[in-house]
N, C-alpha and C positions, 0 to 999 in steps of 0.2 A: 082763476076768477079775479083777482088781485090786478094781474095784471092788464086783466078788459077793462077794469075797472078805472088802471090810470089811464087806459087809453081812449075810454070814453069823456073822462074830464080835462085829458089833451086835446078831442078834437072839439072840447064845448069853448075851452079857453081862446083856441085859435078860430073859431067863428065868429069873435069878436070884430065887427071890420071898423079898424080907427079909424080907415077914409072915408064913413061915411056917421060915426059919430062924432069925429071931431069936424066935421066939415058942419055938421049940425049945428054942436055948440058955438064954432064962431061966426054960424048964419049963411055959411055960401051954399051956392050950391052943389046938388048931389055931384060925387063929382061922377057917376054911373050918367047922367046924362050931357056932357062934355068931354072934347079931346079925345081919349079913350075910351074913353067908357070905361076902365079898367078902373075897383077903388082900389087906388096905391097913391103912392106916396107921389110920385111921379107924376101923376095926374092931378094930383089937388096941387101939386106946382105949377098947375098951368090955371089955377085962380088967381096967382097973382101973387096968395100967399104964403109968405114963406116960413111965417110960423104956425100955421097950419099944417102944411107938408112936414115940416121938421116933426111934428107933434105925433103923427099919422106915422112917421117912419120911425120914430124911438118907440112907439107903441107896438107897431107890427111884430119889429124885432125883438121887444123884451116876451112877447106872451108865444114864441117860439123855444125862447131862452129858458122861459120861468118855467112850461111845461115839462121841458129836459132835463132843467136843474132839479125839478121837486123829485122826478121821477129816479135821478142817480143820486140823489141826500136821502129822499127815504124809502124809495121802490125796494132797494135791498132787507128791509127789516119783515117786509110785506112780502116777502119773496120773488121780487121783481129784476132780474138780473141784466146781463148784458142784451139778449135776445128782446124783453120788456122794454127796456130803453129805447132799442133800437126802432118797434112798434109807438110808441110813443113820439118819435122823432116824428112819423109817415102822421102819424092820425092830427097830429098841430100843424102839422102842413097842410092836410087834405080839410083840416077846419076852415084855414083861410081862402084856400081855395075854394072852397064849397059850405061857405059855412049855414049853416040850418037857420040861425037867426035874420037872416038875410037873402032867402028863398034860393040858398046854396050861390048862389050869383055872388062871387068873390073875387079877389082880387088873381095877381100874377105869381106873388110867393116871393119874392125877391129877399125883401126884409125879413120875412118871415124865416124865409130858409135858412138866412146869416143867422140870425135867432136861434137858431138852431144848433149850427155850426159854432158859434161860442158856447153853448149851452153842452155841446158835445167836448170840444176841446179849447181854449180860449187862442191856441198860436194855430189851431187850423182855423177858426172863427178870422183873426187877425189877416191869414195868406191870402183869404178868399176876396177879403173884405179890399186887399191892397188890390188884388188884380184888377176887382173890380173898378175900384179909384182911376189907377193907370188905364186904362182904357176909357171910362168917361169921361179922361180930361184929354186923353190924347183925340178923340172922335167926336164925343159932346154925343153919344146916341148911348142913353140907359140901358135900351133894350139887347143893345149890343155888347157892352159890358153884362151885363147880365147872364148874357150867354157863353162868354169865354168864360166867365168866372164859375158856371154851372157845370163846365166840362174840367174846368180845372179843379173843383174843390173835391170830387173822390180819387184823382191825381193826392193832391196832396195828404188827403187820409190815408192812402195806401202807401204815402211815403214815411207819415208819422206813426203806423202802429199794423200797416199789412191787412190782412182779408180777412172778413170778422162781419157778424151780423149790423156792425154800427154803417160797415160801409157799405152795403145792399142797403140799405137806407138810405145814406146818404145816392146811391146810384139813381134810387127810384126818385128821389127829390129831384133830381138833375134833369131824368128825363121829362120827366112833369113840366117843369123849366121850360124846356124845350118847348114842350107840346105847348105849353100855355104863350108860350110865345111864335109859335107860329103864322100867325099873320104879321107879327113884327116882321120878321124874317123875309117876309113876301114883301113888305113895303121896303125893307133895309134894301133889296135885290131890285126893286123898282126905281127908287132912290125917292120914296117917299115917306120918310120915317121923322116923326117930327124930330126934332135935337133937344137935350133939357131946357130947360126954362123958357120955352115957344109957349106964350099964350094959348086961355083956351078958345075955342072956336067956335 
């Protein structure tokens, strides 16, 4: 019970969508009807502004992070163990993505996922976090970073601690990833994928 319990207030935390409260509070617009359509971070960078997006992306990530970290500080006293955690990780994820405050119409999980991934281990947070780096700088396509760094981050759990409930988690993030980014994938393959900071439209 305990542990429905965090994972019910994991996925209420992760339905929180920054990109479309902080786009509120500094007046722009939704970013659900521009660019992507997608609210992330990525897309309120194509308002223009960039401490908006910045704002929108430290958000995502921390209420990934915060859900993970409350749940391994004190899931354990409530009887919430590694399997808990692990459920915990999926349901902050599937908040952003779907989250209920926002007639489940969510973002792509990006930030969120990283969120996660520090919240799980801080140097597999860090690996994921670089590949992604490398790749957006060497291409300038997020969505493409994104997605190596999606196939690579249960790569690297399985190199830091081996096959365990955290990383069927982690796997299931990944694929999600995927899926969610599957029309990216269609326009990267067309060669019509916008590049970071491309206006929005």
């Amino acid at each position: 019970m305990n542990t429905l319990l965090f994972a019910i207030a994991a996925y209420l935390i992760g339905s929180i969508s920054f990109a479309v409260v902080v786009s509120k509070a500094f007046r722009l617009a939704d970013p659900r009807t521009y660019g992507s359509k997608n609210p992330g971070a990525t897309n309120v960078l194509r308002s223009g502004n960039k401490a908006a997006a910045a704002l929108t992306l430290l958000g995502d990530c921390v209420k990934g992070w915060l859900a993970v970290w409350l749940a391994q500080k004190y899931g354990p006293q409530f009887g919430v163990e590694d399997n808990g955690v692990a459920l915990v990780a999926i349901a902050v994820f599937l908040g952003h993505l779907w989250p209920v405050f926002f007639k489940f119409v969510g973002g792509k999980g990006v930030a969120t996922a990283l969120g996660v991934l520090l919240g799980l281990n801080g140097w597999l947070g860090l690996a994921t976090l670089v590949t992604w780096l490398v790749v957006a700088y060497a291409f300038r396509y997020s969505s493409m970073a994104a997605l190596i760094a999606s196939v690579f981050a249960p790569f690297y759990y399985g190199l830091l601690f081996g096959f365990d409930a955290k990383l069927l988690a982690v796997l299931v993030m990944s694929a999600l990833l995927v899926y969610r980014h599957r029309q990216n994938i269609a326009n990267l393959l067309a060669g019509k994928e916008s590049k970071i900071g491309s206006k929005k439209k």
